[in-house]
BALOBA-1460 file (C-alpha; in Angstrom, 3 decimals):
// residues 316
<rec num="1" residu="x" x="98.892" y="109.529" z="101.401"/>
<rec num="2" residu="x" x="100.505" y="107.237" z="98.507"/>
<rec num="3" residu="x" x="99.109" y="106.617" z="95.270"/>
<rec num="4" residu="x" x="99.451" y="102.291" z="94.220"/>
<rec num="5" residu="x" x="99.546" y="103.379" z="90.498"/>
<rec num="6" residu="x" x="100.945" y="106.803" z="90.071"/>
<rec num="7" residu="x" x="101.278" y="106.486" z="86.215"/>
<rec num="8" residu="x" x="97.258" y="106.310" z="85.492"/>
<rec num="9" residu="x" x="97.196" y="109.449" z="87.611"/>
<rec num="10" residu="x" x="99.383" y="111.235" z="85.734"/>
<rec num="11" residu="x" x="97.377" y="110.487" z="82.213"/>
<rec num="12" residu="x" x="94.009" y="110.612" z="83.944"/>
<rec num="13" residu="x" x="94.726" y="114.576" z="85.307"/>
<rec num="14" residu="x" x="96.243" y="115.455" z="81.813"/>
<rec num="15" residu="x" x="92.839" y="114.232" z="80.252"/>
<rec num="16" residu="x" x="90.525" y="115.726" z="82.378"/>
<rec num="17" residu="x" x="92.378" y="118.902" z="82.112"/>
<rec num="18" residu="x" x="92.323" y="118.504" z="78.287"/>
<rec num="19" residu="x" x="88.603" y="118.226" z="78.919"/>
<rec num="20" residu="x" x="88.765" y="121.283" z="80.418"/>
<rec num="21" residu="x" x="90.600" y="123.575" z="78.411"/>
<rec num="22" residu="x" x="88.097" y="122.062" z="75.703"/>
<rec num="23" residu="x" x="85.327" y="123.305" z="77.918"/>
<rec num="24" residu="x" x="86.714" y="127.123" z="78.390"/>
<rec num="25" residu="x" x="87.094" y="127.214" z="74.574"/>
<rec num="26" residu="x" x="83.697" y="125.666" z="73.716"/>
<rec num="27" residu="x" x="82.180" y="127.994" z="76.291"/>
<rec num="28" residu="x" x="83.837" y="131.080" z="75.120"/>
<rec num="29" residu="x" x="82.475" y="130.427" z="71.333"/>
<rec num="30" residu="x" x="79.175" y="129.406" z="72.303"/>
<rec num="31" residu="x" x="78.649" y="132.838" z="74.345"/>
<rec num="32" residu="x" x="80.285" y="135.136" z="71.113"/>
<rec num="33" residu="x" x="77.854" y="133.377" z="69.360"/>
<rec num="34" residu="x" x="74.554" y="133.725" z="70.809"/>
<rec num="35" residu="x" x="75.584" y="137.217" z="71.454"/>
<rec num="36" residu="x" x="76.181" y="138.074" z="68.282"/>
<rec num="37" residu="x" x="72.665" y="136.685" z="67.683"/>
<rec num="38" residu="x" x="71.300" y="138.459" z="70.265"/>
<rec num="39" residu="x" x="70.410" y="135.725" z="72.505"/>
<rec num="40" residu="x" x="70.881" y="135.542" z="76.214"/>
<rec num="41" residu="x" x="73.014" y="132.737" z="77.845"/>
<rec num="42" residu="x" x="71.217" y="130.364" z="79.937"/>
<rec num="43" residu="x" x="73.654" y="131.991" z="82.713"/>
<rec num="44" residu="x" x="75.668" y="130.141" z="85.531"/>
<rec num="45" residu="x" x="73.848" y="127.355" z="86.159"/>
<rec num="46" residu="x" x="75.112" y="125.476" z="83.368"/>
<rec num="47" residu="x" x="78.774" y="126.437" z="83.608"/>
<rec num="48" residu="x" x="78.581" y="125.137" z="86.772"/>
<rec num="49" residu="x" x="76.867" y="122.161" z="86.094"/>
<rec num="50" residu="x" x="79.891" y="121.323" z="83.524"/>
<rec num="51" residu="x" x="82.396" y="122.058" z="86.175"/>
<rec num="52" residu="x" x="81.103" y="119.884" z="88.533"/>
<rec num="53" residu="x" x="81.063" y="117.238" z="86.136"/>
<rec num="54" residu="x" x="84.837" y="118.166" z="85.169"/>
<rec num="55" residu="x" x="85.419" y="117.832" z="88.828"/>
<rec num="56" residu="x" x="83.895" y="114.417" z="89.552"/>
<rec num="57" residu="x" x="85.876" y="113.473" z="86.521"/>
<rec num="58" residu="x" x="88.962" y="114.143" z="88.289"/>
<rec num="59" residu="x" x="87.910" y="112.757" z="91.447"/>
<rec num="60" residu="x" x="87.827" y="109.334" z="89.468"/>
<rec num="61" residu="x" x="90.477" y="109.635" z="87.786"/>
<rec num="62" residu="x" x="92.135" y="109.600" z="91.838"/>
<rec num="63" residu="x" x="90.437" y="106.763" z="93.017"/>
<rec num="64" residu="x" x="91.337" y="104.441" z="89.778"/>
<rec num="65" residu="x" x="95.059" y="105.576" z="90.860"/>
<rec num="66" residu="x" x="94.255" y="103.533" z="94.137"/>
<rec num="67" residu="x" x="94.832" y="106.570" z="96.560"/>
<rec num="68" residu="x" x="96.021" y="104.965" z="100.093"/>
<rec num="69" residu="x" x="95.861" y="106.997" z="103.636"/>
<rec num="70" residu="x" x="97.937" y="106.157" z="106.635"/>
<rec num="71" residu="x" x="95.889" y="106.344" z="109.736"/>
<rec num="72" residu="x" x="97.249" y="106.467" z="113.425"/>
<rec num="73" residu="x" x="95.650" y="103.618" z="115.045"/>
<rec num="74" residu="x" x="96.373" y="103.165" z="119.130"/>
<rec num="75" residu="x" x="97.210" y="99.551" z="119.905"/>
<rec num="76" residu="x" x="97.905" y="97.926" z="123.186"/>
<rec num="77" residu="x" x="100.993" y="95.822" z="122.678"/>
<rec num="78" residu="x" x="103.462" y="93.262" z="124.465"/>
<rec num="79" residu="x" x="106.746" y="91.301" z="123.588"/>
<rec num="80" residu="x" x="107.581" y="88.272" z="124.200"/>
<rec num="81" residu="x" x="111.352" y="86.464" z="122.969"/>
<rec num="82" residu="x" x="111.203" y="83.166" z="122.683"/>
<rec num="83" residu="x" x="114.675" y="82.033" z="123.552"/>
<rec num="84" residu="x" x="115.027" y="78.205" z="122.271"/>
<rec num="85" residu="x" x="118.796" y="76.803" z="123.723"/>
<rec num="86" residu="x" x="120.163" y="74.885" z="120.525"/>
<rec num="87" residu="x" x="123.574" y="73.646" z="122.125"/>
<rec num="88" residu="x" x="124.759" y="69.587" z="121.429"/>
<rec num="89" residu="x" x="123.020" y="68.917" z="124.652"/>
<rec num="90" residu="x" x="120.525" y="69.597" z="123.454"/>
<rec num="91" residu="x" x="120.417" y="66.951" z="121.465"/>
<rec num="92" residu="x" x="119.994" y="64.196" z="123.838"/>
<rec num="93" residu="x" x="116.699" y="61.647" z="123.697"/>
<rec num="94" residu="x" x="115.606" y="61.658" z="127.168"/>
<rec num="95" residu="x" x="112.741" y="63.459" z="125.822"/>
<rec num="96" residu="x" x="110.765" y="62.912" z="122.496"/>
<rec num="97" residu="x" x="111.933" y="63.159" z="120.005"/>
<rec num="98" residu="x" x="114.839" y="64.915" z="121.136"/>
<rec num="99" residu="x" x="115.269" y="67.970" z="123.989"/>
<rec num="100" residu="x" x="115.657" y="70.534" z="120.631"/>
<rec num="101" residu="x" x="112.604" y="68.577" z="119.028"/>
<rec num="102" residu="x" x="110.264" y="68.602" z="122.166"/>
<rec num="103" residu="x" x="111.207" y="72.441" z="123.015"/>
<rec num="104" residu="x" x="110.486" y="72.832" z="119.261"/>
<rec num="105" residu="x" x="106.909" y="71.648" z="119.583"/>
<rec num="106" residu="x" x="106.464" y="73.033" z="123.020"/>
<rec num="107" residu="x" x="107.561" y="76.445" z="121.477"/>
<rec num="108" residu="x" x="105.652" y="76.642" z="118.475"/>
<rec num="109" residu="x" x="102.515" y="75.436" z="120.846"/>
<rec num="110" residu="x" x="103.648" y="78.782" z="123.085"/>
<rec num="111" residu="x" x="103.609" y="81.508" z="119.886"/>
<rec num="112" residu="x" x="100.358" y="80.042" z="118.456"/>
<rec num="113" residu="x" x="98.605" y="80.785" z="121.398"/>
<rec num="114" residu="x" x="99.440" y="84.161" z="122.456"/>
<rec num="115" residu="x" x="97.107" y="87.037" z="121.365"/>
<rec num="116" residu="x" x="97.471" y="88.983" z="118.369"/>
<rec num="117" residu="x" x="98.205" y="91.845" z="120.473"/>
<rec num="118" residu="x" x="101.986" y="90.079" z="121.581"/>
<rec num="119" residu="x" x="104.803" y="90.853" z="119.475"/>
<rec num="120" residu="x" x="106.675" y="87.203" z="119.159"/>
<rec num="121" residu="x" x="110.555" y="87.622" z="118.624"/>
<rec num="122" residu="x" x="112.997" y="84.269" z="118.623"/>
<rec num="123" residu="x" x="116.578" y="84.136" z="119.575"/>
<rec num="124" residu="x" x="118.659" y="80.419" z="119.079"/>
<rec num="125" residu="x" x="121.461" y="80.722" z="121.556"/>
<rec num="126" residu="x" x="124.683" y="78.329" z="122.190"/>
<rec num="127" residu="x" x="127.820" y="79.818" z="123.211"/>
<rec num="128" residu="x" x="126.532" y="83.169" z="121.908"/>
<rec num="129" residu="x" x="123.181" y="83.612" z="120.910"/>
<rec num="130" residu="x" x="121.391" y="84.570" z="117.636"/>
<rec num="131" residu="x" x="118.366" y="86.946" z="117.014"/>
<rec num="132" residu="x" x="116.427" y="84.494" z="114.468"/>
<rec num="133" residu="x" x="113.326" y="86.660" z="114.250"/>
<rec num="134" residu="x" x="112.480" y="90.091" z="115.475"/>
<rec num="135" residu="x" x="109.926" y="90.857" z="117.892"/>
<rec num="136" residu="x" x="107.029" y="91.252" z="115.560"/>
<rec num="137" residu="x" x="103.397" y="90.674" z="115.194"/>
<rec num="138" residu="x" x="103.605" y="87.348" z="112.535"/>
<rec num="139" residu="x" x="103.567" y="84.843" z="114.884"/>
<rec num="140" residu="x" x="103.738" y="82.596" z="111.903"/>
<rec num="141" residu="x" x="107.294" y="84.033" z="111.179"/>
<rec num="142" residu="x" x="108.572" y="82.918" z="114.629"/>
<rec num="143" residu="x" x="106.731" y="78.971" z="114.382"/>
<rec num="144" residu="x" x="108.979" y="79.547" z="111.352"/>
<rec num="145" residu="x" x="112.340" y="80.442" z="113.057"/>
<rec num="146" residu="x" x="111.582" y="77.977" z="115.523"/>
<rec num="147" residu="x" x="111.120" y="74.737" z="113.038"/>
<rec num="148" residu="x" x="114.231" y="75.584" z="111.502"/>
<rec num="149" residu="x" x="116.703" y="75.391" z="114.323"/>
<rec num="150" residu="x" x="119.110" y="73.368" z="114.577"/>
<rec num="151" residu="x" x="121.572" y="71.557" z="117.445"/>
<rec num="152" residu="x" x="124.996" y="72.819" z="117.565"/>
<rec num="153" residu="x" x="127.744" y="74.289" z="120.536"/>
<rec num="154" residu="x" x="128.062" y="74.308" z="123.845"/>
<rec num="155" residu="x" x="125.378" y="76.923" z="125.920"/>
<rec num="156" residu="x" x="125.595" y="80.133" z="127.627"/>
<rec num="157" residu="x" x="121.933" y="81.226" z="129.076"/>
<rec num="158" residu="x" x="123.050" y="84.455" z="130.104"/>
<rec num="159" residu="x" x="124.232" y="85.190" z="126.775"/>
<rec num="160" residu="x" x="120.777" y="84.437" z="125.722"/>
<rec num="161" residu="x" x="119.432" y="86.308" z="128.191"/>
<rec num="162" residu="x" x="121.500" y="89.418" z="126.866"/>
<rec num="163" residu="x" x="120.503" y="88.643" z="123.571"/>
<rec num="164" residu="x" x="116.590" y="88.257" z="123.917"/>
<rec num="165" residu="x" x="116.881" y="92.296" z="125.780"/>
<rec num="166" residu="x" x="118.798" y="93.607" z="122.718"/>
<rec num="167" residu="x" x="115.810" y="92.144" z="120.682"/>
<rec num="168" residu="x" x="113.211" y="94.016" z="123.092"/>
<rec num="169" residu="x" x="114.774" y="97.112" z="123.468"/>
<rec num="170" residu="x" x="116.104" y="97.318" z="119.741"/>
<rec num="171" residu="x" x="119.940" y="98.265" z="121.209"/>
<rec num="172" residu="x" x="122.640" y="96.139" z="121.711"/>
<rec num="173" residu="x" x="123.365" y="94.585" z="125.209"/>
<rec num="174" residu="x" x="126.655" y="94.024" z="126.461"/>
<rec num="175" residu="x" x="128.156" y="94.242" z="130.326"/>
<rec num="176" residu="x" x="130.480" y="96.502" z="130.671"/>
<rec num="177" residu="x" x="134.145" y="94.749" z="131.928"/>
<rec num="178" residu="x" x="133.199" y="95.475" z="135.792"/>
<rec num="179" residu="x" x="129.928" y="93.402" z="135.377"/>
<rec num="180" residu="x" x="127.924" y="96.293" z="135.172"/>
<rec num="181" residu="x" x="124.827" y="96.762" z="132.244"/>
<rec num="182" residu="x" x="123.915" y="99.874" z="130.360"/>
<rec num="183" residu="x" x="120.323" y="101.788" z="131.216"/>
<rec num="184" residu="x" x="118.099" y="100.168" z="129.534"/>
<rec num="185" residu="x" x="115.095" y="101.470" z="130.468"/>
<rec num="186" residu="x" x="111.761" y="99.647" z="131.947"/>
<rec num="187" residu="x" x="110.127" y="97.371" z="130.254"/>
<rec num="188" residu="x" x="107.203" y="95.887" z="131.982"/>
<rec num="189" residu="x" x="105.470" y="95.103" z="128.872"/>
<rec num="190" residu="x" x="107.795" y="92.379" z="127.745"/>
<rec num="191" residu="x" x="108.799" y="88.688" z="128.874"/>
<rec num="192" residu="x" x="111.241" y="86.608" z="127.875"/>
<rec num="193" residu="x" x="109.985" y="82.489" z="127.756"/>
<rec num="194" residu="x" x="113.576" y="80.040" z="127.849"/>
<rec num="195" residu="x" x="113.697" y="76.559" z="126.485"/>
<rec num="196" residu="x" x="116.724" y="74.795" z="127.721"/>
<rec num="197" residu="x" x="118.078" y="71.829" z="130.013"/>
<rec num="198" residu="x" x="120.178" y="74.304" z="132.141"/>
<rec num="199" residu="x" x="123.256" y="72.931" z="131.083"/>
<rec num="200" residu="x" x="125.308" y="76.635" z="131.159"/>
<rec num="201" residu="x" x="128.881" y="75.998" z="129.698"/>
<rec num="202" residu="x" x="130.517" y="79.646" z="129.842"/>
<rec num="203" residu="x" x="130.093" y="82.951" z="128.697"/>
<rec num="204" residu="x" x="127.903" y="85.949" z="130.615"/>
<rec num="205" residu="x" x="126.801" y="84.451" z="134.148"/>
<rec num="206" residu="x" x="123.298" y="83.805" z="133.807"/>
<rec num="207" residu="x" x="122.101" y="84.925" z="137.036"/>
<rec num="208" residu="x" x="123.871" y="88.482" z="136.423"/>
<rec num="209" residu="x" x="122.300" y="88.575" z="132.855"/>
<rec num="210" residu="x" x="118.930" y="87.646" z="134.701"/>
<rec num="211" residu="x" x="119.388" y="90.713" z="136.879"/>
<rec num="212" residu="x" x="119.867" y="92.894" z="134.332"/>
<rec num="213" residu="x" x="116.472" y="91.649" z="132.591"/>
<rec num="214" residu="x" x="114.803" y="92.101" z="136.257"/>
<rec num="215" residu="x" x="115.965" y="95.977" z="136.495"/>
<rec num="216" residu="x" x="114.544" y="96.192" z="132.923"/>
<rec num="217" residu="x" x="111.236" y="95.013" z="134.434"/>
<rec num="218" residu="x" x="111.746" y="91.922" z="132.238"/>
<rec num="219" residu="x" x="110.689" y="88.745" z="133.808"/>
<rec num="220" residu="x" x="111.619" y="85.575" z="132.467"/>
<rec num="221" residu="x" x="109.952" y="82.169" z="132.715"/>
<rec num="222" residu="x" x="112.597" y="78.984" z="131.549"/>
<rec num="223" residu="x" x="110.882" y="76.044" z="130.690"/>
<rec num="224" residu="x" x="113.004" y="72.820" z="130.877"/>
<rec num="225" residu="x" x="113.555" y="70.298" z="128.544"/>
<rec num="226" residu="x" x="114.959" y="66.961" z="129.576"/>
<rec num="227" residu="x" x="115.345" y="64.774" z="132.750"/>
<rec num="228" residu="x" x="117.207" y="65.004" z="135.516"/>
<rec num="229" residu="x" x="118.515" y="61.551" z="135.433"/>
<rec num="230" residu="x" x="120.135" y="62.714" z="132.161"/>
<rec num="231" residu="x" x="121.462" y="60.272" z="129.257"/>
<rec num="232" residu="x" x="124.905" y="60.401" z="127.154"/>
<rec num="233" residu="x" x="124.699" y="62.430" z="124.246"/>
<rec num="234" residu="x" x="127.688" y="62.010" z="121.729"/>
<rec num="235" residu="x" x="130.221" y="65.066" z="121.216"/>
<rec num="236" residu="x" x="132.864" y="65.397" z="118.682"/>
<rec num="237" residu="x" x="132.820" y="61.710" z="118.735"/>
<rec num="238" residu="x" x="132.668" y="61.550" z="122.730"/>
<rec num="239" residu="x" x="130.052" y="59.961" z="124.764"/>
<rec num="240" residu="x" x="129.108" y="63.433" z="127.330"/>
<rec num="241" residu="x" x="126.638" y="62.625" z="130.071"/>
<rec num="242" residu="x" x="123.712" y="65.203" z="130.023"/>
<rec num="243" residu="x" x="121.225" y="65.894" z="132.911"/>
<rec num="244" residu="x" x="118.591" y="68.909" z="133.051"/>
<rec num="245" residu="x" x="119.763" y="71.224" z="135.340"/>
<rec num="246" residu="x" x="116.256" y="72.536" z="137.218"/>
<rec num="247" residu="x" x="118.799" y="74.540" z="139.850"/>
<rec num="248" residu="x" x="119.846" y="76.971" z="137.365"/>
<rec num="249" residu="x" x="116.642" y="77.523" z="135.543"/>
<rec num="250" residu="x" x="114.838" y="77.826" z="138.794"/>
<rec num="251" residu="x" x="117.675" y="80.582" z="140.110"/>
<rec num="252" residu="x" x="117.522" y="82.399" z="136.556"/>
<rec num="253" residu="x" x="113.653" y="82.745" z="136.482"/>
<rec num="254" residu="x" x="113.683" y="84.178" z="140.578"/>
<rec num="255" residu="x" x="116.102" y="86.636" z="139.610"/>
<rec num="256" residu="x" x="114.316" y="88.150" z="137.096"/>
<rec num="257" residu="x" x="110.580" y="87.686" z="139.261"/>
<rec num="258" residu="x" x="109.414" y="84.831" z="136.952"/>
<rec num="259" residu="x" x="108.749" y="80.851" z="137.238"/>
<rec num="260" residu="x" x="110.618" y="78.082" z="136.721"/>
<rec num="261" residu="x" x="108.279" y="75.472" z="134.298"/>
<rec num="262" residu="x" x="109.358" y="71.831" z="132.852"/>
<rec num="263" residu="x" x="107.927" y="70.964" z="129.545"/>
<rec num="264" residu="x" x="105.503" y="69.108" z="130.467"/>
<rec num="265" residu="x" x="103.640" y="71.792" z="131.852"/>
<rec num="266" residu="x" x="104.435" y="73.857" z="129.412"/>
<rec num="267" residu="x" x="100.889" y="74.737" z="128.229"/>
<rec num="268" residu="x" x="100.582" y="76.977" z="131.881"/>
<rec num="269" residu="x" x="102.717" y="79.758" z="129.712"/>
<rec num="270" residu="x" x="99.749" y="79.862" z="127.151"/>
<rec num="271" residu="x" x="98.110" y="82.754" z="129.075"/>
<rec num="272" residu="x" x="101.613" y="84.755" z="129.486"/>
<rec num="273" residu="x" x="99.482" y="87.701" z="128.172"/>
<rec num="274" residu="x" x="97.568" y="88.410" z="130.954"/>
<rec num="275" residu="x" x="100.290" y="89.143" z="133.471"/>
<rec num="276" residu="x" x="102.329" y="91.422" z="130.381"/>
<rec num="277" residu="x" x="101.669" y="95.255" z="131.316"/>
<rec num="278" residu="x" x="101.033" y="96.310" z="127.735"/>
<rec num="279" residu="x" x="102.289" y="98.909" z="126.574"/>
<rec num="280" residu="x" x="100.164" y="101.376" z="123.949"/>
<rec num="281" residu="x" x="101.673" y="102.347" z="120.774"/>
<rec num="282" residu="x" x="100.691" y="104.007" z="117.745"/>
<rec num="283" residu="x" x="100.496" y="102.162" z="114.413"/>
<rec num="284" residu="x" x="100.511" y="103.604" z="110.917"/>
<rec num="285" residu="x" x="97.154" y="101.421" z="108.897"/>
<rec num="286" residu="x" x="96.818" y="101.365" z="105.278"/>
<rec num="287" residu="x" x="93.376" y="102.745" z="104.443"/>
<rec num="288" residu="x" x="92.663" y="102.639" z="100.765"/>
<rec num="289" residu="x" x="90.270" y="105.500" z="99.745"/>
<rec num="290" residu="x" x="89.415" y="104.300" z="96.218"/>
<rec num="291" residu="x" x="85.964" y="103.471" z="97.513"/>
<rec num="292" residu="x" x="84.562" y="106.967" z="98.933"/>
<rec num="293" residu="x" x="86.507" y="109.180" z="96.383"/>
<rec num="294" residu="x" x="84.459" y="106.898" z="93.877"/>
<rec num="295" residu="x" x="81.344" y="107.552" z="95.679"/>
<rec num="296" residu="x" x="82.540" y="111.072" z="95.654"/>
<rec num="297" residu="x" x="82.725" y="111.443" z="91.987"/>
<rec num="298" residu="x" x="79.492" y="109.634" z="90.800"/>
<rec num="299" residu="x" x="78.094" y="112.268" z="93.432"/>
<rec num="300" residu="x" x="79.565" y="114.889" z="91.536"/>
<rec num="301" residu="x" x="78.569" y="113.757" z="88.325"/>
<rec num="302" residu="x" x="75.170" y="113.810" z="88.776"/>
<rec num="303" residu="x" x="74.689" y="117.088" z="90.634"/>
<rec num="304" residu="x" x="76.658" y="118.718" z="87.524"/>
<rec num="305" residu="x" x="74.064" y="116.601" z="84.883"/>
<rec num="306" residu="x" x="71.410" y="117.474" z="86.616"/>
<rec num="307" residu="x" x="72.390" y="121.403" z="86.799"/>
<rec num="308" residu="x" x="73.248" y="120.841" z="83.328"/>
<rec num="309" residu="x" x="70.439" y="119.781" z="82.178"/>
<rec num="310" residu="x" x="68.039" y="121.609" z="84.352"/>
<rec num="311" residu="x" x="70.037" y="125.010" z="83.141"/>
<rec num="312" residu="x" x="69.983" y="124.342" z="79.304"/>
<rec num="313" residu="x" x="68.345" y="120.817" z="78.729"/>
<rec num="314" residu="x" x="71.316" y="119.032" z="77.547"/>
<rec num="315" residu="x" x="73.902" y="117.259" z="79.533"/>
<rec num="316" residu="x" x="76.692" y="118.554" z="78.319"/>
């Protein structure tokens, strides 16, 4: 349990237990006095009565400290990485407004749909590749990560690939130098979604990175951006003819036991939930108690008034 303001805690408990201390004292002389006149205390009843009341005091003096519990709470869970390619092909206008524009909007479309129950990670990828957002449950974090992207580089999908599985698995991916990938584990409850025009300049071999993702029980779905019959994009102050390259996509998303999409149909991936095996986790949730230790204390209150007066016929 935590306590929001610790402080009014701390002065609250050192005045009720002034009250109390006051309360022994005050009890003490009353009884030395009536016996000394002879007359018979009006016996527990009271002293309890004033106890309880001491008590319900201290109860509220908890609940104005704004007492918070953390409660296990099972959720069902997925993760999805969206993987968005930002290389200098991607810069081309063979589709609107640009390939990095329309796999922007197609993206952002993507993360606002899925469930609350999908943790939505983003990775930008070039020649390397970038975790912009961790896998998390603000989806409006990753629309973020994706409107801020931005074209630059040359591509390498597998790196991205390798990349988006560090992201899910929260340890870093690398091949080893015979080709070979560490145990990863299985991971049937998470997918990774590609944006790209399958233009793969260098770095890990996509299809090997894809078959590392498949042994992880990772599928992945690429969606591609462009056309085939391409258009000249300008590099370093070179005209560079760019085409979307379906072949690749299409071979990266078999690997792995997923679909090749273009972005026009981009919407299909909406539902991308439903074929996730989620997984079940535990969550920590925030529940405040302020409310029912309040309730608490008024309870107490009473019951030690009412013994009070009941016992003696005054209330304190």
């Amino acid at each position: 349990m935590s306590i929001d303001n610790p402080w009014v805690l701390v002065v609250g408990l050192l005045v009720v237990a002034a009250i109390a201390a006051g309360l022994v004292v005050l009890g003490r002389r009353r009884r030395r006095a009536l016996a000394n006149a002879g007359i018979t205390t009006a016996g527990r009843g009271a002293r309890v009565g004033a106890w309880l009341s001491v008590a319900g005091l201290a109860v509220l003096v908890l609940a104005a400290a704004g007492p918070v519990a953390k409660i296990p709470v099972p959720r069902a869970a997925g993760t999805v990485v969206v993987a968005v390619d930002v290389s200098n092909s991607m810069g081309a206008t063979d589709a609107d407004p640009t390939r990095l524009g329309a796999a922007q909007k197609a993206a952002e479309a993507f993360v606002e749909a899925q469930p609350s129950s999908v943790d939505v990670g983003v990775v930008a990828f070039q020649q390397g590749a970038l975790t912009t957002a961790q896998p998390s449950a603000d989806h409006a974090a990753a629309v973020a990560a994706i409107g801020r992207l931005k074209v630059a580089g040359s591509t390498s999908i597998g790196d991205a690939i390798l990349t988006s599985l560090s992201a899910i698995t929260g340890k870093t991916v690398q091949l080893a130098e015979d080709g070979t990938a560490p145990d990863l584990g299985y991971w049937p409850s998470a997918t990774i979604v590609l944006f790209s025009d399958g233009q793969n300049q260098g770095g890990t071999d996509a299809e090997t990175a894809a078959t590392v993702a498949q042994t992880a029980g990772v599928h992945i779905e690429t969606v591609g951006v462009g056309t085939t019959a391409g258009t000249a994009v300008e590099v370093d102050g070179y005209s560079v003819h760019t085409a979307l390259d379906e072949d690749t996509l299409t071979a990266v998303a078999q690997t792995s036991g997923g679909s090749y999409h273009p972005a026009s149909d981009a919407s299909e991936l909406d539902g991308i939930a439903d074929t996730i095996d989620l997984r079940l986790e535990v969550a920590d949730k925030p529940v405040p108690l302020a409310g029912a230790l309040s309730v608490l204390a008024l309870v107490l209150l009473g019951v030690g008034a009412l013994l009070t007066v009941v016992r003696t016929g005054r209330i304190v």
